[in-house]
Structures are given as structure tokens and as C-alpha cells.
C-alpha positions in Angstrom: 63.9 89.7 102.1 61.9 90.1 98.9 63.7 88.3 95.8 62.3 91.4 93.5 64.3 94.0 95.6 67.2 92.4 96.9 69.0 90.9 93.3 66.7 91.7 90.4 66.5 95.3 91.2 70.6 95.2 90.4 69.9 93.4 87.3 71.6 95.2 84.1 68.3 94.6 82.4 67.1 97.7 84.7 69.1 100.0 82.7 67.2 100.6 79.5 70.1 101.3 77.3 70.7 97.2 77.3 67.5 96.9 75.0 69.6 98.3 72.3 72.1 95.5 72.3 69.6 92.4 72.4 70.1 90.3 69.8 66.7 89.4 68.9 65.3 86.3 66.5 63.6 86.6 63.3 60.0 85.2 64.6 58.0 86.6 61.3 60.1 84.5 59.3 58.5 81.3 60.9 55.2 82.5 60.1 53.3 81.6 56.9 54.6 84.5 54.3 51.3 86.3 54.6 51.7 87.1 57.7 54.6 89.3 57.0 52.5 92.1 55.3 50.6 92.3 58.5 51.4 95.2 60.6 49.7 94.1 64.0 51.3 90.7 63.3 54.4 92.1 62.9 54.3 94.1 66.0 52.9 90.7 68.0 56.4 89.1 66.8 58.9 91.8 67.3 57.6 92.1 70.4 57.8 88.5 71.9 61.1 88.7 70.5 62.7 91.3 72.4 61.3 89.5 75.3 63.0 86.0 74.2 66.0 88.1 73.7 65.9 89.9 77.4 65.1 86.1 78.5 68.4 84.8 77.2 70.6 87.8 78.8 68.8 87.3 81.9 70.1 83.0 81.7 73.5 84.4 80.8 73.5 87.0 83.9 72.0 83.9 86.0 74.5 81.9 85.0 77.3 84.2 86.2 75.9 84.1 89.5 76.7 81.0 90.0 80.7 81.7 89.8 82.6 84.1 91.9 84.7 85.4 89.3 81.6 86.7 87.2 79.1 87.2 90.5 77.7 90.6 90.4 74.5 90.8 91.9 74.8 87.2 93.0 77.6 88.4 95.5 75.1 88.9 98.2 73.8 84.9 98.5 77.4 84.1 98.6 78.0 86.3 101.6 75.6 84.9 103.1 76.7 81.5 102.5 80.1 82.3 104.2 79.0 84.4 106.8 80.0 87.3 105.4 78.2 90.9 106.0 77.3 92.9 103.0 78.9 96.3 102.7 77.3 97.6 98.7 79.8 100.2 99.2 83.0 98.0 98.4 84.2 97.2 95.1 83.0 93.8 93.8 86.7 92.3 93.0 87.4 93.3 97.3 83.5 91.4 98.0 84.6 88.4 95.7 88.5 88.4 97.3 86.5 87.7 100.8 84.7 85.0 99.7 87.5 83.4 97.9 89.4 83.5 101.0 86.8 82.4 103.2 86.5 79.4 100.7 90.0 78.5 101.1 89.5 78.6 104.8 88.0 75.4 105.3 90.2 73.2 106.9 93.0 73.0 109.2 94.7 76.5 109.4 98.5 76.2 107.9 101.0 78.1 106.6 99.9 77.4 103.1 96.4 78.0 103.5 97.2 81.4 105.2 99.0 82.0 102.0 96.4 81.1 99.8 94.1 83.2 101.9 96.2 86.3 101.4 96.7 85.7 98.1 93.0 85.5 97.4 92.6 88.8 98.7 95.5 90.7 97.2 94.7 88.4 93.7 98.8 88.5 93.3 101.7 86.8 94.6 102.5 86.6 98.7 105.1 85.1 100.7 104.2 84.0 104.3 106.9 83.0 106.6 106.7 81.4 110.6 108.5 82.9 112.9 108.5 80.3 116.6 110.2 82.7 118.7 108.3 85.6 118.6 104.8 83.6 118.1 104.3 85.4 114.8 103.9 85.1 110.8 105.1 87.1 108.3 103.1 88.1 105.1 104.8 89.9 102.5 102.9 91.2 99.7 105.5 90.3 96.9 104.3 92.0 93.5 102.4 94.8 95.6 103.7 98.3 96.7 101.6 100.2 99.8 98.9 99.2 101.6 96.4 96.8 99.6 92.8 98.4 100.1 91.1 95.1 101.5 94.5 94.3 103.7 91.4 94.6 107.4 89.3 92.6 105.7 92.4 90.1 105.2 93.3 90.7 109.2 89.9 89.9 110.3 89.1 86.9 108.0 92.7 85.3 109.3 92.0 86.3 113.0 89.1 84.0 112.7 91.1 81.0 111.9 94.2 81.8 113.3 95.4 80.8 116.7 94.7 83.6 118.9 98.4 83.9 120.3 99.6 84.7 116.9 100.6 88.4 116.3 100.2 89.3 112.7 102.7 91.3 110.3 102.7 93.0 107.0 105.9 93.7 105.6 104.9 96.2 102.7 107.5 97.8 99.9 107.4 101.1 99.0 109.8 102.9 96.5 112.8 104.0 98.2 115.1 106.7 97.2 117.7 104.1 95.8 115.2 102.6 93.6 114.0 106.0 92.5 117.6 107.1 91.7 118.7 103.9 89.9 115.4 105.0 87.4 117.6 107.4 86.6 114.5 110.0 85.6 115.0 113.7 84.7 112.9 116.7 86.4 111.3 117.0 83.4 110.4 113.1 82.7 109.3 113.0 86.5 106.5 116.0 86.2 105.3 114.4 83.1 104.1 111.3 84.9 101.9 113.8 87.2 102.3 112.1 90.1 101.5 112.8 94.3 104.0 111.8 96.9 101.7 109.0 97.1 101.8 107.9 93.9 105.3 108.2 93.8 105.5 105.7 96.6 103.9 102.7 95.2 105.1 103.5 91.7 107.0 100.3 90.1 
């Protein structure tokens, strides 16, 4: 791949409303004071120092790479890393909950990494539970109502580490008509909050 294309291409420095917010040094005021009534001088110096402004956003940017939690463009190499395929078209906190959970992968496969797997995904609070009998587990997404968006990627990311004999289940909460009643809403405060039937479901 061609570096130019792949991650600078991303780069917010691409989008030329960023030159307003450079902070830029002073580079005339280094200069002998004659220097200053000289317009072509001037120019020379203003010049290099939007460039030595763009240069320190681009090692702050380069930096963020380096971390999940800030990796935008960087994302990609850390895919790649992990053996992960590339789909632009997902949001970037779903990209960096894979790669969280692949990186809590490593290792022997328990029922505290599986938690910390899920929870990387779901970036809340889960509750996975055993079950011998019926050669399953449990995972019960505990501050989460409906379907979370990345829940296949979660599935396919725990196939590969899971024992294959292993059925998987999500036990999901929804808002049920006792917990909707004991809100104790009228008509009136209800069609304020503008909500679908689907809203209304994962609504806490």
C-alpha cells in the first residue's frame, strides 16, 4: 500500500479549515529588529511558521496513533496487527472495541477473559455466567438495553477463542410494560419525549 494514500490522506490536516486554528510562533521576533519592516521577510517567516505549526499538530495526531483510545487514522495498522479486516464504514469507537477485545484475547480462554472481551466491545458493564449442563455461557449485557450494534463482531471474535462445543447466549433487557407503568408517565409527558416503539424499548 502507499503510505501517502492509505493514512495521510485521512489526516485532519487535509481539511483546510484546520489552518485557522494553528497556533503559530512569532519567528520575526527572533530576527534582528530591521528585519521586521521588511515585507518579503515578513512573508518568509509567517510562512515557515504555519508550517512549524502544521508540523506540531501532525506529532500530536502521530502521537494519538499510537493509543487505541485516540487512534483515528492509525486504526488501520492496528487491524492489521490483530488480524482484523478493515470495514471504513464502521464507527471508530465499534473498530477500536475489536481491537480492545482482540487484545484481551491473548491467553488462555476463561470466563473472566470472555468477560473482559464483552465488555471491551459493549465499553459497559457485563455479567457472564457458565452453564455445564447445557455446554453454554451466558452474557448479559448489564447497563445495556436492546441489541448492542457490534454484538456479531463480539460473536465472531469469541468463536475464535472459544471451545467450539460451546453455544453462545445473549440475554438482553428491554423495557417491559411494568417498568414503563411504575414511570408512572402521562399521555402528554410520553409524546413529548418523541419517541418510536423502538425507542421506547431500550429507553432507561
Amino acid at each position: 500500500m502507499k503510505y501517502s494514500e492509505n493514512l495521510y490522506s485521512e489526516q485532519l490536516y487535509a481539511d483546510i479549515q484546520q489552518i485557522e486554528q494553528i497556533e503559530t510562533p512569532d519567528l520575526i521576533s527572533y530576527l534582528p529588529p530591521y528585519y521586521q519592516n521588511v515585507k518579503e521577510m515578513v512573508a518568509i517567516q509567517n510562512t515557515l511558521a504555519q508550517e512549524l505549526g502544521q508540523i506540531n499538530i501532525d506529532i500530536e495526531d502521530l502521537i494519538k496513533q499510537c493509543f487505541v483510545d485516540t487512534a483515528t487514522w492509525g486504526l488501520e495498522i492496528w487491524e492489521r496487527i490483530f488480524g482484523i479486516q478493515t470495514d471504513k464504514t464502521k464507527p471508530l469507537d465499534q473498530r477500536r472495541s475489536m481491537i480492545k477485545a482482540k487484545m484481551r484475547g491473548a491467553g488462555t480462554v476463561n470466563i473472566e477473559q470472555i468477560k473482559n472481551i464483552a465488555a471491551a466491545f459493549l465499553n459497559g458493564q457485563v455479567d457472564v455466567r457458565e452453564n455445564f449442563a447445557s455446554y453454554s455461557i451466558d452474557i448479559t449485557f448489564t447497563d445495556y438495553q436492546g441489541v448492542p450494534p457490534n454484538r456479531d463482531d463480539l460473536t465472531a471474535t469469541l468463536r475464535q477463542l472459544m471451545p467450539a462445543h460451546l453455544e453462545i447466549n445473549y440475554i438482553l433487557y428491554y423495557l417491559i410494560w411494568d417498568g414503563l407503568d411504575a414511570k408512572a408517565w402521562t399521555w402528554d409527558e410520553l409524546d413529548t419525549l418523541n419517541l418510536t416503539w423502538d425507542d421506547l424499548e431500550v429507553y432507561k
